[in-house]
LOTI-555559 format. One record per atom (N, C-alpha, C): residue in one letter; atom name; x, y, z. Coordinates in steps of 0.02 Angstrom, whole numbers. Example, Ala and Ser with C-alpha at 12.3 -4.5 7.8 and 13.67 -1.06 7.14 Angstrom:
BEGIN
<rec><r>A</r><a>N</a><xx>660</xx><yy>-284</yy><zz>390</zz></rec>
<rec><r>A</r><a>CA</a><xx>615</xx><yy>-225</yy><zz>390</zz></rec>
<rec><r>A</r><a>C</a><xx>660</xx><yy>-165</yy><zz>390</zz></rec>
<rec><r>S</r><a>N</a><xx>642</xx><yy>-112</yy><zz>354</zz></rec>
<rec><r>S</r><a>CA</a><xx>684</xx><yy>-53</yy><zz>357</zz></rec>
<rec><r>S</r><a>C</a><xx>645</xx><yy>2</yy><zz>394</zz></rec>
***
This chain:
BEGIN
<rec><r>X</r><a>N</a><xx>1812</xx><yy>634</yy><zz>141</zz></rec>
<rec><r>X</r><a>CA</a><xx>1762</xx><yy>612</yy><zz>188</zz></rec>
<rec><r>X</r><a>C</a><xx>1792</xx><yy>554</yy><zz>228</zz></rec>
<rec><r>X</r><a>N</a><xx>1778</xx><yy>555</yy><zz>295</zz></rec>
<rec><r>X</r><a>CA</a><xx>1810</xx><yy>500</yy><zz>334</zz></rec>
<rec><r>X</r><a>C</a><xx>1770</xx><yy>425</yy><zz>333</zz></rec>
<rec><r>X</r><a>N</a><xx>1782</xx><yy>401</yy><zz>350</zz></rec>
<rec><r>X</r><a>CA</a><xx>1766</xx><yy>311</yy><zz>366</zz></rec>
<rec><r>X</r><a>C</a><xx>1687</xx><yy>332</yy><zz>385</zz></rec>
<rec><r>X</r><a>N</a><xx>1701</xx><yy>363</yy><zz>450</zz></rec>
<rec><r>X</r><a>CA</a><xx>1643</xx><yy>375</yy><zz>499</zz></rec>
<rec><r>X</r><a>C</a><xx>1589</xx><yy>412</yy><zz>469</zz></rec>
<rec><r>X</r><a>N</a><xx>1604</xx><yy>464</yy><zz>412</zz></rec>
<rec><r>X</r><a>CA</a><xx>1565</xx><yy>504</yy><zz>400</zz></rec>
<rec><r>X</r><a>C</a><xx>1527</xx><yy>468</yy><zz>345</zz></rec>
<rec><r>X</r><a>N</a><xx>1564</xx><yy>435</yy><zz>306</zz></rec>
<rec><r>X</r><a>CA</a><xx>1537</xx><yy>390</yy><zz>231</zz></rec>
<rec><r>X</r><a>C</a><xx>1499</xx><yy>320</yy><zz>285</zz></rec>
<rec><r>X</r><a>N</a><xx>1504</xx><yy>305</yy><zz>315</zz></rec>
<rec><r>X</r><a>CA</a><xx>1466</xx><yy>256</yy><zz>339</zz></rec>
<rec><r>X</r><a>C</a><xx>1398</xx><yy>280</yy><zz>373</zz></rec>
<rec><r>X</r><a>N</a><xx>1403</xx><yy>330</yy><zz>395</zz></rec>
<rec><r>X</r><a>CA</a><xx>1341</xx><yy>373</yy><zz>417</zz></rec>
<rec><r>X</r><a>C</a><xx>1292</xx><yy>406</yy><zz>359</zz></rec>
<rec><r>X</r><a>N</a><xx>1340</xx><yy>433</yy><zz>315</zz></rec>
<rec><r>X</r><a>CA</a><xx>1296</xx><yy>435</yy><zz>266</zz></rec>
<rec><r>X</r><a>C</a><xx>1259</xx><yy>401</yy><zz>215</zz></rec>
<rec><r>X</r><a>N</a><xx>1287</xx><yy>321</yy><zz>199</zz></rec>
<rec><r>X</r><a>CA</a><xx>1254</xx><yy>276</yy><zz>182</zz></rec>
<rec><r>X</r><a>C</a><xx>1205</xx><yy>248</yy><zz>229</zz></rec>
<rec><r>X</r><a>N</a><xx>1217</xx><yy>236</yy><zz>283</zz></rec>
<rec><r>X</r><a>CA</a><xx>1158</xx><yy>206</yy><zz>322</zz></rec>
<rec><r>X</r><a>C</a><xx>1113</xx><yy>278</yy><zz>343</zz></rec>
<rec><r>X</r><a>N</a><xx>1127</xx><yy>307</yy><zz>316</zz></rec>
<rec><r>X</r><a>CA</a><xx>1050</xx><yy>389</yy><zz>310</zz></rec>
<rec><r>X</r><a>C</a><xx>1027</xx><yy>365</yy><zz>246</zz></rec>
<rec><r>X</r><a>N</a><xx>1061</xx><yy>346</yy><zz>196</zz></rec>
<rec><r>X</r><a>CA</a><xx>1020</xx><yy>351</yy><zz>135</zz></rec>
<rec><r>X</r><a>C</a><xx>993</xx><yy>263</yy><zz>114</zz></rec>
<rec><r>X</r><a>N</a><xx>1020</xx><yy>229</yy><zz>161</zz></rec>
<rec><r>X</r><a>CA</a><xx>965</xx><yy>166</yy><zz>159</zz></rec>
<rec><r>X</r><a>C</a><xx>914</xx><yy>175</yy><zz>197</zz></rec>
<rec><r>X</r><a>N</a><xx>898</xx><yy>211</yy><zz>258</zz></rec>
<rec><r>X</r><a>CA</a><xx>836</xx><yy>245</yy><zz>270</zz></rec>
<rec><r>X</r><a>C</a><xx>815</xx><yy>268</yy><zz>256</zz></rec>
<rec><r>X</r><a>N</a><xx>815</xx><yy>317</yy><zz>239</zz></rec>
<rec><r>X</r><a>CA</a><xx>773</xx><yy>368</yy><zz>178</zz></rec>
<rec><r>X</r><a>C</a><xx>751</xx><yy>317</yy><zz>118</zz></rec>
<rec><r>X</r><a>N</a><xx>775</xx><yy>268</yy><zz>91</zz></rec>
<rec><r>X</r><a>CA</a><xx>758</xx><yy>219</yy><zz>36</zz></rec>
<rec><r>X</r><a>C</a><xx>717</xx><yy>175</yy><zz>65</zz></rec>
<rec><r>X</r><a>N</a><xx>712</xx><yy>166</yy><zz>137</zz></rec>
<rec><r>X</r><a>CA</a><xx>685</xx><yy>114</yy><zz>158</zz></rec>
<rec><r>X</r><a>C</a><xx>599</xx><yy>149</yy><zz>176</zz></rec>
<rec><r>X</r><a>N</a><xx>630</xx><yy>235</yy><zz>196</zz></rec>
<rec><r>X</r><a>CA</a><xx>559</xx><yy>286</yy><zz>217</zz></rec>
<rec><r>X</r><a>C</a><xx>521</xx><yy>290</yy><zz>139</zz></rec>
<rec><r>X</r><a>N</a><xx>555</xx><yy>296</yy><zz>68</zz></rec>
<rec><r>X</r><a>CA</a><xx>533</xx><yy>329</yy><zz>24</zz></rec>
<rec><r>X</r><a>C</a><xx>497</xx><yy>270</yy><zz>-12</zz></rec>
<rec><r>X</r><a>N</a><xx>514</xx><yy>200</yy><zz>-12</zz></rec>
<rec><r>X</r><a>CA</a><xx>467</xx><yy>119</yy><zz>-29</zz></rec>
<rec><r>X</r><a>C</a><xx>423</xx><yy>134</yy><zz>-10</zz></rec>
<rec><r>X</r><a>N</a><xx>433</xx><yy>140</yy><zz>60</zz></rec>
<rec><r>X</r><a>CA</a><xx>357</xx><yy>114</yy><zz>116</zz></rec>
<rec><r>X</r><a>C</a><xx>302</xx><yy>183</yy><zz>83</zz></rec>
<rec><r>X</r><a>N</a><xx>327</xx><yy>235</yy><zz>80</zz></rec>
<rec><r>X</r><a>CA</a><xx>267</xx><yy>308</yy><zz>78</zz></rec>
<rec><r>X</r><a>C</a><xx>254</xx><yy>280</yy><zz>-24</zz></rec>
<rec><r>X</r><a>N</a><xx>295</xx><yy>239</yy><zz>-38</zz></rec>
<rec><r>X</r><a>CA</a><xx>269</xx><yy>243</yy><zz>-116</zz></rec>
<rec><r>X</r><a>C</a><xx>230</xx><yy>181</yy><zz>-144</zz></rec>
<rec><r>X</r><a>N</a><xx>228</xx><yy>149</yy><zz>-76</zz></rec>
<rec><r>X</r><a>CA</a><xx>190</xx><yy>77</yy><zz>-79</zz></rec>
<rec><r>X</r><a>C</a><xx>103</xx><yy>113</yy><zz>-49</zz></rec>
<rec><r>X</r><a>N</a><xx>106</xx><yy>154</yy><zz>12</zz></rec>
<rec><r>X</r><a>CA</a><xx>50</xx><yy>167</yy><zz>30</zz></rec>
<rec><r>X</r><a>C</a><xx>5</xx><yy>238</yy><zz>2</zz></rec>
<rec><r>X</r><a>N</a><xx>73</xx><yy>272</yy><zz>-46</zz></rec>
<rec><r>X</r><a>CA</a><xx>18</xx><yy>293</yy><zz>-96</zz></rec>
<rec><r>X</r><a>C</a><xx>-8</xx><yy>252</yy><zz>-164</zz></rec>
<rec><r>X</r><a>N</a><xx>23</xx><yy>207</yy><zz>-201</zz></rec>
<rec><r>X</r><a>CA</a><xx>-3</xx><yy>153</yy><zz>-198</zz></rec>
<rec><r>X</r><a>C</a><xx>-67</xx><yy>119</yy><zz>-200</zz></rec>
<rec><r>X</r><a>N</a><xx>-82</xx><yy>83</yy><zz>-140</zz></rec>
<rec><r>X</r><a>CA</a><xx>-142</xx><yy>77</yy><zz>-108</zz></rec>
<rec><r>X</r><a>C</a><xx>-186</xx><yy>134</yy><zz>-107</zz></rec>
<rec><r>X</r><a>N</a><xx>-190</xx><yy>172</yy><zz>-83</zz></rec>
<rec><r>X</r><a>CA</a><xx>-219</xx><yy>236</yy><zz>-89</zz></rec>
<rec><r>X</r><a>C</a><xx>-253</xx><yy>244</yy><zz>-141</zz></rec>
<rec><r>X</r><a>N</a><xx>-214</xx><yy>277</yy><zz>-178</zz></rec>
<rec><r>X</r><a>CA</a><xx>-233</xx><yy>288</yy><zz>-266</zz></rec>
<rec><r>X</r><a>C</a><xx>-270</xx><yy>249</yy><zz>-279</zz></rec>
<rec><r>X</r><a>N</a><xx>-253</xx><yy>169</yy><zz>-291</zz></rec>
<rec><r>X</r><a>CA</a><xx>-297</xx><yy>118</yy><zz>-322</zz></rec>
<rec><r>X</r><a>C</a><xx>-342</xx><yy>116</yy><zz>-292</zz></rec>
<rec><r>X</r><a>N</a><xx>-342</xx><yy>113</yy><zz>-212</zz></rec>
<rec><r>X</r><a>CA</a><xx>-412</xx><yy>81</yy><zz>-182</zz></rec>
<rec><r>X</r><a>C</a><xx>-461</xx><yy>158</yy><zz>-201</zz></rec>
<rec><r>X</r><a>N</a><xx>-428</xx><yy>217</yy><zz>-208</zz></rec>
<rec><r>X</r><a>CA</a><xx>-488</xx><yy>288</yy><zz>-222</zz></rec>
<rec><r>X</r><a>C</a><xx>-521</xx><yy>262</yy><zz>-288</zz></rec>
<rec><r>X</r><a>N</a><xx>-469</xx><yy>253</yy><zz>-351</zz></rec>
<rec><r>X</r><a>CA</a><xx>-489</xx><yy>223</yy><zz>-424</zz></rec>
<rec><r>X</r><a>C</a><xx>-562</xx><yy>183</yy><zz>-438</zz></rec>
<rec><r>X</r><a>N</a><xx>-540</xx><yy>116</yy><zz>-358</zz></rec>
<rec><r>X</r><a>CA</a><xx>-578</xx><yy>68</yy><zz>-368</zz></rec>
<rec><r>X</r><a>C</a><xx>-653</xx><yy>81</yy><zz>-350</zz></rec>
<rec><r>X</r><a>N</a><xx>-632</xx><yy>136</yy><zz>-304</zz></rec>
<rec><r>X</r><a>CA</a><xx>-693</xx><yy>134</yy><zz>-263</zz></rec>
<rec><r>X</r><a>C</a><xx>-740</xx><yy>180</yy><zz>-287</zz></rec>
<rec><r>X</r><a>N</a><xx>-695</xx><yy>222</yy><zz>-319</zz></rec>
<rec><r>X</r><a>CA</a><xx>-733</xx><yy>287</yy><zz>-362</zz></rec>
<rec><r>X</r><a>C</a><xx>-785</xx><yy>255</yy><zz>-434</zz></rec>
<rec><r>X</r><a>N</a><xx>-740</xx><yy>200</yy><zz>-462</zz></rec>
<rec><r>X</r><a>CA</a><xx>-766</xx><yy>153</yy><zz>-526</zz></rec>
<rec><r>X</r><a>C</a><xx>-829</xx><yy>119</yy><zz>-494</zz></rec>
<rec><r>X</r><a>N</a><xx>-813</xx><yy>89</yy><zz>-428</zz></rec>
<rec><r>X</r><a>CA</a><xx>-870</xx><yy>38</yy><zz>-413</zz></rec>
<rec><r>X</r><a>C</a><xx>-942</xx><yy>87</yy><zz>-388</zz></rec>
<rec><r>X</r><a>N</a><xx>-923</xx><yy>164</yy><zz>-365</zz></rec>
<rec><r>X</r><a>CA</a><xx>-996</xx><yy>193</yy><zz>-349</zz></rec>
<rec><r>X</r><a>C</a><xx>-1016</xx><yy>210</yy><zz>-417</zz></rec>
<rec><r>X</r><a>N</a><xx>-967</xx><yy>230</yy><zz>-463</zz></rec>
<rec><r>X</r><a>CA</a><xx>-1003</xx><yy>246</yy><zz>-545</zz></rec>
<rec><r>X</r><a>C</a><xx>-1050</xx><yy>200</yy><zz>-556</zz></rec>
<rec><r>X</r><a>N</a><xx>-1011</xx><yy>131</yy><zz>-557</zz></rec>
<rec><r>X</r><a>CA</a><xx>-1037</xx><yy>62</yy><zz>-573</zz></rec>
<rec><r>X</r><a>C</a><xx>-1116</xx><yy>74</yy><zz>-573</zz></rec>
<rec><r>X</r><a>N</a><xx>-1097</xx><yy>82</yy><zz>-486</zz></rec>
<rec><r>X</r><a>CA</a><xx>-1179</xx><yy>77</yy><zz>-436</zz></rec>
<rec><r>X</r><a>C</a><xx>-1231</xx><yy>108</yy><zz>-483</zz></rec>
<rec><r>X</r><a>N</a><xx>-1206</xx><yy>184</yy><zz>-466</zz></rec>
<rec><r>X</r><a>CA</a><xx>-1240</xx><yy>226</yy><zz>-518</zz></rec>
<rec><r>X</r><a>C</a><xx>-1271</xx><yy>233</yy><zz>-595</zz></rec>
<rec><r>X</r><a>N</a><xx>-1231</xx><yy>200</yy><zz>-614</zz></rec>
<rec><r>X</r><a>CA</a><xx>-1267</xx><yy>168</yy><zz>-692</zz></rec>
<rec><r>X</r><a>C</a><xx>-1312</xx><yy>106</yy><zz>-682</zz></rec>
<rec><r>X</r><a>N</a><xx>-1283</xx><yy>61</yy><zz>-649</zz></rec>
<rec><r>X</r><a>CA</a><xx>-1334</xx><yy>3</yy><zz>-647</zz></rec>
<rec><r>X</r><a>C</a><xx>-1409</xx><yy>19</yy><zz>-602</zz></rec>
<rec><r>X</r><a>N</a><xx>-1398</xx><yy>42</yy><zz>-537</zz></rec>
<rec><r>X</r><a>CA</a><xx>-1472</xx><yy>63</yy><zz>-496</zz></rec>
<rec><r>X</r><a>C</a><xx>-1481</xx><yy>112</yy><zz>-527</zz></rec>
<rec><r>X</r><a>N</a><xx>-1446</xx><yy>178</yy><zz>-555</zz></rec>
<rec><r>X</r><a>CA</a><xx>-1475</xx><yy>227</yy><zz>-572</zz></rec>
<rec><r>X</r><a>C</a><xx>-1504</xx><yy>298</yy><zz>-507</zz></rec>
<rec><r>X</r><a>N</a><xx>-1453</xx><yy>283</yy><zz>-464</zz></rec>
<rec><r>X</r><a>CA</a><xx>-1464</xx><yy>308</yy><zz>-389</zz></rec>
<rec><r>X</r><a>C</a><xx>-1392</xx><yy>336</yy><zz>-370</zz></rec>
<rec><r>X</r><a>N</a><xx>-1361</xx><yy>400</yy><zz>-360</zz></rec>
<rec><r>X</r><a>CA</a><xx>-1308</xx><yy>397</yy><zz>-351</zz></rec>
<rec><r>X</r><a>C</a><xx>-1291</xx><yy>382</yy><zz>-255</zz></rec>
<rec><r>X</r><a>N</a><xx>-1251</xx><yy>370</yy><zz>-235</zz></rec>
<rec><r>X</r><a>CA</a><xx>-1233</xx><yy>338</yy><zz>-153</zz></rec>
<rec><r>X</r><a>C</a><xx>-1159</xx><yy>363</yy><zz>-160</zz></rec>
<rec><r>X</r><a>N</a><xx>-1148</xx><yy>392</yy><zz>-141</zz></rec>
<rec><r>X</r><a>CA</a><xx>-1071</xx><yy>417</yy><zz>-113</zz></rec>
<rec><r>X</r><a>C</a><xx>-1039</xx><yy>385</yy><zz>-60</zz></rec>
<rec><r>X</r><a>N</a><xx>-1068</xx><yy>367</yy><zz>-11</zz></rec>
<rec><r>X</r><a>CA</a><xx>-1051</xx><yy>333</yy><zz>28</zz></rec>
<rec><r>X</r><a>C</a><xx>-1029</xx><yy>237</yy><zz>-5</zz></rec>
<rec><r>X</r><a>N</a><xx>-1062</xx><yy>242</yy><zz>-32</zz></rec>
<rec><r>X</r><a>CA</a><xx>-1033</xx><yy>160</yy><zz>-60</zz></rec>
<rec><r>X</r><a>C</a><xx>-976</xx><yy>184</yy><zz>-96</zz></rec>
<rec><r>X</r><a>N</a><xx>-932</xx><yy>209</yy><zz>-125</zz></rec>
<rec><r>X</r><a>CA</a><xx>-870</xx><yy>217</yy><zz>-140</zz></rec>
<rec><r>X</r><a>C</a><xx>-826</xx><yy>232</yy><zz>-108</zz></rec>
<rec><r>X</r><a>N</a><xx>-850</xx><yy>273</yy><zz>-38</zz></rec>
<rec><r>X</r><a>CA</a><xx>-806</xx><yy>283</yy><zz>17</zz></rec>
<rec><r>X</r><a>C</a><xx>-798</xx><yy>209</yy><zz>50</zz></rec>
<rec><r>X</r><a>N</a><xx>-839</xx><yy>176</yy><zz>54</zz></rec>
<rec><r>X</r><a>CA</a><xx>-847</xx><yy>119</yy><zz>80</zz></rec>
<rec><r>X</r><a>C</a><xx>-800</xx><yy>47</yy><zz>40</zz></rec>
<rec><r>X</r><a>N</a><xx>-810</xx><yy>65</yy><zz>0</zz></rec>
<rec><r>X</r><a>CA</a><xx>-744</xx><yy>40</yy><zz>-53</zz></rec>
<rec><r>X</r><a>C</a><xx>-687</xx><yy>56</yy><zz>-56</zz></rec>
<rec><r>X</r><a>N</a><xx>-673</xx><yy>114</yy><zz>-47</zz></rec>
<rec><r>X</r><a>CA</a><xx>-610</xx><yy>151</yy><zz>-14</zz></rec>
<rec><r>X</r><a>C</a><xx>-574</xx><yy>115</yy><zz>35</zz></rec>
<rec><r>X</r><a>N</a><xx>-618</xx><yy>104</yy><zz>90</zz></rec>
<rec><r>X</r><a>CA</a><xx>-594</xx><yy>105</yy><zz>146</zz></rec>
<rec><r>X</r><a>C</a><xx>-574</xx><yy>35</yy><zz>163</zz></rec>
<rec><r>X</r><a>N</a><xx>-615</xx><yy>-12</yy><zz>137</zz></rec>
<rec><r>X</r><a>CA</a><xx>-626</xx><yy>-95</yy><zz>142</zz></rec>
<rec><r>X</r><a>C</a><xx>-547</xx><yy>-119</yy><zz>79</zz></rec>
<rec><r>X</r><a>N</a><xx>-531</xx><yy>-81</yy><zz>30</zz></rec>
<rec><r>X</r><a>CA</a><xx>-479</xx><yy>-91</yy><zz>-8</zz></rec>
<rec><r>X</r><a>C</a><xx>-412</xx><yy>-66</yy><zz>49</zz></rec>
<rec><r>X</r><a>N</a><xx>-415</xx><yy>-19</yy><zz>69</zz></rec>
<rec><r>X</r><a>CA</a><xx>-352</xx><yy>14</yy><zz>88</zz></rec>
<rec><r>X</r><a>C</a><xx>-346</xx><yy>-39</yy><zz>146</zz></rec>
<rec><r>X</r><a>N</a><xx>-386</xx><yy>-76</yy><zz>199</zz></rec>
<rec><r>X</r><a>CA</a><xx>-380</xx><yy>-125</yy><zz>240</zz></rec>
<rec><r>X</r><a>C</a><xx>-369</xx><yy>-178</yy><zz>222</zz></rec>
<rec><r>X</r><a>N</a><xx>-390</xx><yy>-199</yy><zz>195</zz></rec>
<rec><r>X</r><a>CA</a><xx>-379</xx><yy>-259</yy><zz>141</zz></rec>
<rec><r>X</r><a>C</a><xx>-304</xx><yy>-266</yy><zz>131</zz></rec>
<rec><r>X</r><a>N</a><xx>-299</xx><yy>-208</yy><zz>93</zz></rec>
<rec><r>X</r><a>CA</a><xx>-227</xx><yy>-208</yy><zz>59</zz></rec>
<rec><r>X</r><a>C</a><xx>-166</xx><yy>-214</yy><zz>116</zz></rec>
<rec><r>X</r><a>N</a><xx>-180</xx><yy>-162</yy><zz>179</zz></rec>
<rec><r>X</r><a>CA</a><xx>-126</xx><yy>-146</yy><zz>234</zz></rec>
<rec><r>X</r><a>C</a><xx>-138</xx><yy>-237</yy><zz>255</zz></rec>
<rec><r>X</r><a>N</a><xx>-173</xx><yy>-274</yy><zz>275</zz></rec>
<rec><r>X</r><a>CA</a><xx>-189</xx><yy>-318</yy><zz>300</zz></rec>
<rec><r>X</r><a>C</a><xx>-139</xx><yy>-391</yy><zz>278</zz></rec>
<rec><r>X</r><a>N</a><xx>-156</xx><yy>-393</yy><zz>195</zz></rec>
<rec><r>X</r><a>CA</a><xx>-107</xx><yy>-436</yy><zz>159</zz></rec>
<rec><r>X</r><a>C</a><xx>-55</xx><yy>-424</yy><zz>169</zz></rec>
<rec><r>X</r><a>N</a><xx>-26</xx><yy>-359</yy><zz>146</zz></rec>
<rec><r>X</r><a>CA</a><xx>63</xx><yy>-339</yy><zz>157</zz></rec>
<rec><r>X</r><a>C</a><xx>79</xx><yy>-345</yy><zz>221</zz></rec>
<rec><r>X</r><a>N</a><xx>32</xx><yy>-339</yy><zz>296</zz></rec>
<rec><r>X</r><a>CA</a><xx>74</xx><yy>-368</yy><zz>359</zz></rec>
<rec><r>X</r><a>C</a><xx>67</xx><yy>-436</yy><zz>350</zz></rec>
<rec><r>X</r><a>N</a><xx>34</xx><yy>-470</yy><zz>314</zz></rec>
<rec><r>X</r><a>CA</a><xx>32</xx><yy>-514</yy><zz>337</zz></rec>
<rec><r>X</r><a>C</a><xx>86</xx><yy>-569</yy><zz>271</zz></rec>
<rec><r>X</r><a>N</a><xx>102</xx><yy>-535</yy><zz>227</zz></rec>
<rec><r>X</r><a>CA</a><xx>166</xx><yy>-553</yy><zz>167</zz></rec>
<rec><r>X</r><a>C</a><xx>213</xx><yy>-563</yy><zz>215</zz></rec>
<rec><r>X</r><a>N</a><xx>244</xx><yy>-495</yy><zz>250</zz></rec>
<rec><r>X</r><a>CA</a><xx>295</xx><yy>-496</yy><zz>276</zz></rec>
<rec><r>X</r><a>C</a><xx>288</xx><yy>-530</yy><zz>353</zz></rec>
<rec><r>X</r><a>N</a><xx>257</xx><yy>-556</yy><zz>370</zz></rec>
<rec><r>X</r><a>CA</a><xx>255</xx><yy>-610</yy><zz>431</zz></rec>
<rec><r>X</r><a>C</a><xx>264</xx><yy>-664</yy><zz>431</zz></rec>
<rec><r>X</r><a>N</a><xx>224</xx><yy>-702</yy><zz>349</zz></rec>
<rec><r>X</r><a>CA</a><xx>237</xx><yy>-777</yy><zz>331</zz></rec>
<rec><r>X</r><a>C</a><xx>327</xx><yy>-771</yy><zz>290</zz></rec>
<rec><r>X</r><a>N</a><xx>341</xx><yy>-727</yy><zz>224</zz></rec>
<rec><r>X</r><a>CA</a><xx>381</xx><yy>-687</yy><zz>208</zz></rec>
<rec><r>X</r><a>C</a><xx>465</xx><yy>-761</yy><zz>211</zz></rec>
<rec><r>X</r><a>N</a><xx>465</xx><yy>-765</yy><zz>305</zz></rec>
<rec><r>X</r><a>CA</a><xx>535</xx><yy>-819</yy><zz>300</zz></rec>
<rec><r>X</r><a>C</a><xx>493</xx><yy>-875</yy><zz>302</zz></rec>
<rec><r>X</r><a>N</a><xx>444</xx><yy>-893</yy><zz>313</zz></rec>
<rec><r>X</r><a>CA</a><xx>430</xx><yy>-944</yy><zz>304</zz></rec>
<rec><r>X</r><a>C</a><xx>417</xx><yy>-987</yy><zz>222</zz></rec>
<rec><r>X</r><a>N</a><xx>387</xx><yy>-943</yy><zz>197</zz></rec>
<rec><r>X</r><a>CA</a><xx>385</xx><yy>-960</yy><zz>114</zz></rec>
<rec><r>X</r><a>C</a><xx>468</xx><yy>-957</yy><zz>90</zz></rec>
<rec><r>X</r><a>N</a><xx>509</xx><yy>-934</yy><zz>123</zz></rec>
<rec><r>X</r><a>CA</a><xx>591</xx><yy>-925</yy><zz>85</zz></rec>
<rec><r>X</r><a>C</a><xx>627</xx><yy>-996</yy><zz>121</zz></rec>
<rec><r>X</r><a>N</a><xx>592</xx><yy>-1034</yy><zz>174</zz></rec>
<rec><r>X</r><a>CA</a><xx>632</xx><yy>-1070</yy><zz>201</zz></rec>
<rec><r>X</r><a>C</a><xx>610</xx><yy>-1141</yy><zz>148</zz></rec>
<rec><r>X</r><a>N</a><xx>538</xx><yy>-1142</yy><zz>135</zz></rec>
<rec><r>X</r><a>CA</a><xx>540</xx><yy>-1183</yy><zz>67</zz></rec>
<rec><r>X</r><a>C</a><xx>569</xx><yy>-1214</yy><zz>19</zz></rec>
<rec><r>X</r><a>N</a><xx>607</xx><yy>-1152</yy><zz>20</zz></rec>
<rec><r>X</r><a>CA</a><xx>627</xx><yy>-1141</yy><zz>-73</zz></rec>
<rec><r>X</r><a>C</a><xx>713</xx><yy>-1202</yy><zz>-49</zz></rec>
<rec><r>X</r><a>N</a><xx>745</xx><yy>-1211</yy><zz>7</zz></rec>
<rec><r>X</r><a>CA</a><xx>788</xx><yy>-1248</yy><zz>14</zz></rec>
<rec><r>X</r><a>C</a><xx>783</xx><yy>-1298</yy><zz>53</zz></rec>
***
């Protein structure tokens, strides 16, 4: 394999590592915020005794924003918390 070709193929497979984080961070979020949101309409449901479907979707949705919201906003402060540390 040449210079050119091994250098191309490493910088393909730090993308693909960089594509396969990001899709395993936002299933992730996903999953948990469905978990949470699925637990918190049970919740509902045992305590009022009324089932609401929509309040777990609603939990869904307020987690998965939530969550996207912090991580842009990790990686924005991100150099600033690293410039701290020296």
């Amino acid at each position: 394999m040449s210079k050119d070709k091994e250098g191309s193929f490493i910088s393909h497979l730090t993308e693909l590592r960089k594509r396969l984080i990001n899709s395993f961070i936002f299933l992730f979020i996903f999953f948990a915020s469905a978990a949470n949101g699925l637990g918190n309409g049970a919740w509902y449901t045992y305590v009022y005794g009324q089932a609401d479907p929509l309040i777990s979707l609603r939990f869904l949705v307020g987690d998965v924003v939530g969550a996207t919201i912090m991580l842009v906003l990790l990686v924005l402060f991100y150099p600033m918390f690293r410039n701290f540390q020296k």
